[in-house]
N, C-alpha and C positions, 0 to 999 in steps of 0.2 A: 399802536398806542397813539391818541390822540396829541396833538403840537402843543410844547410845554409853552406857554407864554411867558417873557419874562421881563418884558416894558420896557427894554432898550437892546439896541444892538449888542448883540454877541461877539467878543472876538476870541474866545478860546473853552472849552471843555475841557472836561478832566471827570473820569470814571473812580470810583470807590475802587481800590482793588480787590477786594472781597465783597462788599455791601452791593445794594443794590441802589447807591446815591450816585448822582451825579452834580458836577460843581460847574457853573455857568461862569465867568469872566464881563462882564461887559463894560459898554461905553461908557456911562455915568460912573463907574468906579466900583460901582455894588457887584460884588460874589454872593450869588446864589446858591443853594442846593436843595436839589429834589430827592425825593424816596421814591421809590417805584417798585411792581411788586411783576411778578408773573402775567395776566391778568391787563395788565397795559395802563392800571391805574398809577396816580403820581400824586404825590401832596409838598408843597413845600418844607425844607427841613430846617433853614436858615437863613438868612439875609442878611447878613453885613457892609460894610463900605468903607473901607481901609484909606481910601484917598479918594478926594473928590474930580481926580484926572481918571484917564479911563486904564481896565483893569485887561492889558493884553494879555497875558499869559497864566498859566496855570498848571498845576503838578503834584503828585502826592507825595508821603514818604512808603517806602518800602510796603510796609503794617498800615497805611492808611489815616493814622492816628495826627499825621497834620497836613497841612494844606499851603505850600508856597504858592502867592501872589504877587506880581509886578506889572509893572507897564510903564506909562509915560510918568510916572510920579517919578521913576527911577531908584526908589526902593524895593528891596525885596521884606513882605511880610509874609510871619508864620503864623497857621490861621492852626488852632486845634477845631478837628472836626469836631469831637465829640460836644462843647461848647458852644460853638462857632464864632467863636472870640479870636482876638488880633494878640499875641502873646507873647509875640518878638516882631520890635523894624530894624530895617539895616537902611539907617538914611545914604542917599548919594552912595549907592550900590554903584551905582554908572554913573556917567557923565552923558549921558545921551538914553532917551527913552527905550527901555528895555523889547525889545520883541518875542524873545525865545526865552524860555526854563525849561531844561532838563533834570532831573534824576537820574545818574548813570550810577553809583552806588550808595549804600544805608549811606556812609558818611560823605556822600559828593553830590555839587550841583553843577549844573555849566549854564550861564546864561550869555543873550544873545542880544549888542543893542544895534540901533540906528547907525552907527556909525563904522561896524563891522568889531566891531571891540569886542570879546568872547575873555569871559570870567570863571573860574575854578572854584568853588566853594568849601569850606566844610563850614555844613550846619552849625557844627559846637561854638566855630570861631568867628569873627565880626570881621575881619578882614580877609579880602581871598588869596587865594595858595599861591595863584598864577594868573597872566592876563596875557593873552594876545592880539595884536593888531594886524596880521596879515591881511585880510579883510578891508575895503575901503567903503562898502558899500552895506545897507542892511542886512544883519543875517537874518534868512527866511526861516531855517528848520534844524533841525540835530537828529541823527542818528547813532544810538548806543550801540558798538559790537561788541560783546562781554566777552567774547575769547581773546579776543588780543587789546582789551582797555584801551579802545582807540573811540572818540567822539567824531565823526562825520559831521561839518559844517555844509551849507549852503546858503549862498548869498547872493543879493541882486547882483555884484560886480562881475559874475558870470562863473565863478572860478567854485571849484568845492575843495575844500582841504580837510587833512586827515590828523588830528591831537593824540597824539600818545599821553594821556594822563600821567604815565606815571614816570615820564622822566622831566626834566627841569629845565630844559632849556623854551625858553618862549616865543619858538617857532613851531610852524607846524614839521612833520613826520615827511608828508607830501599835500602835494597841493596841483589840480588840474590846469590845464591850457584854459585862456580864454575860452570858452564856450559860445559866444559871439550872443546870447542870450538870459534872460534873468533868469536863475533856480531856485525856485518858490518852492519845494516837497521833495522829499525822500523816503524811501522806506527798502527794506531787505528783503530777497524770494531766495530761493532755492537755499534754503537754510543758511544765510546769509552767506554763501556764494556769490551773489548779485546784486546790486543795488540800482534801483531803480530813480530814476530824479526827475519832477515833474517842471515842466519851465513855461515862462511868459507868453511862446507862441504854439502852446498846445502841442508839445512834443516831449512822448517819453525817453531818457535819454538813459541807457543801461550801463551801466559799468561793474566789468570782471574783476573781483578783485583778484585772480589768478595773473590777471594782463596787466594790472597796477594801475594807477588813478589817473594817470596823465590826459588820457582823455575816452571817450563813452565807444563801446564797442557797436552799438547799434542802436538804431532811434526807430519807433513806433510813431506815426502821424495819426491823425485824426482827430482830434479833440480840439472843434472849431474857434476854443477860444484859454485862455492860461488856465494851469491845472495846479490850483494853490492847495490842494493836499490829497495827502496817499495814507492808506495805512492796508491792513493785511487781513484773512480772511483766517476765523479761528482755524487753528490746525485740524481739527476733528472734520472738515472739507475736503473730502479728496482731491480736487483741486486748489488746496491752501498752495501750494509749494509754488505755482504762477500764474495765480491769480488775487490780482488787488482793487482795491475801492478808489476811483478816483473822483475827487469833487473838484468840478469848472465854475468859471465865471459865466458860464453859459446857465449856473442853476440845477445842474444836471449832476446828481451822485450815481456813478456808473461802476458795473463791476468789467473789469477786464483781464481776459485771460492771456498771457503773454506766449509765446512758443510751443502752438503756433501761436499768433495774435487772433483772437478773435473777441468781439465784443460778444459776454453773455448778457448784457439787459441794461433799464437804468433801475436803481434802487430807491431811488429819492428822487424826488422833485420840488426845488425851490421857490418855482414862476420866475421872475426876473431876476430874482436875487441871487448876488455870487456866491459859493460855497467857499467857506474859510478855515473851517474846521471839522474833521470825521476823527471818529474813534468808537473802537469796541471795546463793549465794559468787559468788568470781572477780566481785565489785564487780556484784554485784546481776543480771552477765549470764551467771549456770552453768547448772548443771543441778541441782544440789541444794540444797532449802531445809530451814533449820535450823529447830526451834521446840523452845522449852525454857518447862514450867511450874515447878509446885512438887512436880513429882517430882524424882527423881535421873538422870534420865536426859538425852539429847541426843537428838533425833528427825532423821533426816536424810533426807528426802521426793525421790520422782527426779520431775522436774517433767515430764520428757517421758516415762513413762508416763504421769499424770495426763490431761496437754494431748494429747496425739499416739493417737488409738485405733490408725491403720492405718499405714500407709508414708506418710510426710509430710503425710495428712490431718489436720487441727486439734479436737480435740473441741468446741472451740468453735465454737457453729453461726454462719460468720461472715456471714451473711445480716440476723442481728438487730443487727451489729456497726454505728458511728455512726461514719464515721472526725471525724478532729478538722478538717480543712480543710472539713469540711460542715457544720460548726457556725459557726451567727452568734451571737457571744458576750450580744448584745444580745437575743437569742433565749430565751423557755425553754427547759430541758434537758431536762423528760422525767423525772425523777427522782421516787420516791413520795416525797409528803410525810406525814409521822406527821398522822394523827389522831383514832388510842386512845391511854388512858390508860398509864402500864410498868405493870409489877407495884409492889404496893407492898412497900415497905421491900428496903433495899439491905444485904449483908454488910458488918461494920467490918472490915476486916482486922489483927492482930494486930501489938504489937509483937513479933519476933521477936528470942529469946536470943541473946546473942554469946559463951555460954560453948561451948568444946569436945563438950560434951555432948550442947547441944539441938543444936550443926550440924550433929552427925555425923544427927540425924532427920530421915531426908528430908520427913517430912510434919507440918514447923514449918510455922508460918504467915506468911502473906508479910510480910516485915521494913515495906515501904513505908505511910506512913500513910492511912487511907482516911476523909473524914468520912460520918458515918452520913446515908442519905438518909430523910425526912422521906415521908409516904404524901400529903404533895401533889403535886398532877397540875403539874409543873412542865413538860409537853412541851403540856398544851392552854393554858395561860399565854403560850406561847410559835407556837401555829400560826397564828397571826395575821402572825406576819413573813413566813414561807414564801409561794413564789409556785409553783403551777401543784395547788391543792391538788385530792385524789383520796383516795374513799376505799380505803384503807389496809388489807389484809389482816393479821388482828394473828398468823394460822401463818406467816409469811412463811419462816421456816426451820425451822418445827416439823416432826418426823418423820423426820429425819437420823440 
């Protein structure tokens, strides 16, 4: 499919979960959406602009029928799609610019700001159920586990904690060790058995939920530069169960397969620009995946080229493939563990303007805050916890 242009930076997507539209978030404030068909064509479906600050976040309901938006305005609006009209604000949602909205049930939202502040919603109501502050630093991501109603947070302050929705006290469940790095992504493999967490120095960091949260049972190196989003490969993949999509600030949307590890390709290519946002439409089981950086553009990837080379042959060679009923959780997995040093010193990332002027530049600098990483070896500090250690190829993705 030809790159959807959308005339400012992008900081968040969001797929129809049925339809075949997709909802843009950007800098200037303005939510987009496009229609797309089979075929790889696209036409615009809507334009609106809820606030003239910029539009981070974005999320459907269940049925698709409305569209929660937020960002640094620090309200939450409800957009009906069908319309694409603004039809509920929740002014001073937050006290601090919003960065994360989830959807974890029809009547629940959880959002996520600057400040590490994490919010409970119900739709019906103008005030929320529940707040938590454990948190000090920006929350990067949320992941839903719908068997035990628990929300997965990550946040730059290094730590990922675990919200049981449905009891009342306004702490978390559990909550990890320093991690000694920022956690910018998450996402669940082996039928959410595992969670996978992408972090600032290009390191995947795995955690059992069998061995509990405290800290990552095995870390993946290779990915030269931070890994600000994961998401997962529709199920219909014979290697869906470990392998996921990751997009770097290197530009690079790559798919990788975990246990064993191996890199199967890149899927996307941004030129210089960081990847901020991936997702597969039609609720993560389509055919096209989206990724958007800090250009202007919409990237819409057909995954069955990529996976499929011949007539229902897999490109994935599934010989190396591990299914998950053949794993004993009590078992090593197989996975490289880091043991070089990153590169030293990490990019700050900028505050980005909220006048009219800088939005309309597509190549402002990303609004979110980043703190500067220091030229200590925080990954050999830390290879001491990992178990099944090996050494470590430091080209693991070099050459792509």
């Amino acid at each position: 499919m030809p790159d959807i242009p959308v005339g400012s930076q992008i900081f968040d997507l969001a797929f129809h979960p049925t339809h075949s539209t997709v909802y843009t978030g950007l800098l200037n404030g303005k939510v987009k959406a496009f229609r797309y068909d089979e075929q790889g064509q696209h036409e615009e479906s809507f334009v609106l602009r809820p606030s003239k600050r910029s539009c981070r976040c974005l999320d459907t309901s269940e049925d698709g029928s409305h569209l929660w938006a937020t960002g640094k305005a620090k309200a939450i609006f409800t957009i009906d799609t069908a319309t694409g009209t603004v039809i509920e604000t929740r002014k001073n949602a937050h006290d601090s610019p919003v960065n994360r909205i989830k959807r974890l049930m029809p009547q629940m939202l959880g959002t996520g700001d600057d400040d590490g502040v994490i919010k409970l919603w119900d739709p019906r109501k103008s005030n929320p159920i529940r707040g938590y502050t454990h948190h000090y630093d920006f929350i990067s991501d949320f992941l839903w586990l719908d068997d035990k109603k628990q929300l997965i947070t990550t946040s730059g302050d290094g730590t990922l904690s675990v919200i049981d929705v449905r009891g009342k006290k306004p702490e978390p469940v559990a909550q990890s060790e320093d991690q000694e790095d920022e956690l910018l992504s998450i996402v669940a493999i082996r039928s959410g058995s595992k969670v996978v967490v992408g972090t600032q120095t290009g390191i995947l960091s795995v955690f059992n939920r069998s061995r509990g949260w405290g800290d990552c049972v095995d870390r993946v190196p290779g990915h030269p530069q931070s890994i600000d989003a994961l998401c997962t490969l529709p199920s219909s993949y014979p290697s869906s169960h470990s392998t996921i999509l990751t997009g770097s600030s290197d530009g690079l949307l790559r798919a990788v397969q975990l246990f064993p590890t191996k890199l199967l390709g890149v899927v996307a290519d941004h030129g210089s620009f960081p990847i901020e946002r991936i997702a597969v439409d039609l609720g993560g089981e389509g055919r096209w995946v989206g990724s958007a950086g800090h250009d202007d553009t919409l990237k819409m990837t057909d995954l069955r080229a990529i996976f499929e080379d011949e007539e229902g042959e897999e490109a994935v060679d599934e010989s190396e493939n591990v299914q998950a009923s053949d794993i004993d959780p009590q078992e090593p997995d197989g996975a490289v563990v880091e043991t070089q040093a990153p590169p030293e010193g990490t990019a700050t990332v900028i505050e980005a303007s909220d006048s009219d002027e800088d939005a309309q530049n597509s190549h402002s600098p990303r609004e979110k805050k980043r703190k500067s990483k220091s030229s200590k070896n925080a990954l050999a500090v830390r290879s001491k916890k990992a178990r099944n250690q090996i050494d470590a190829d430091p080209s693991f993705f070099q050459g792509l």
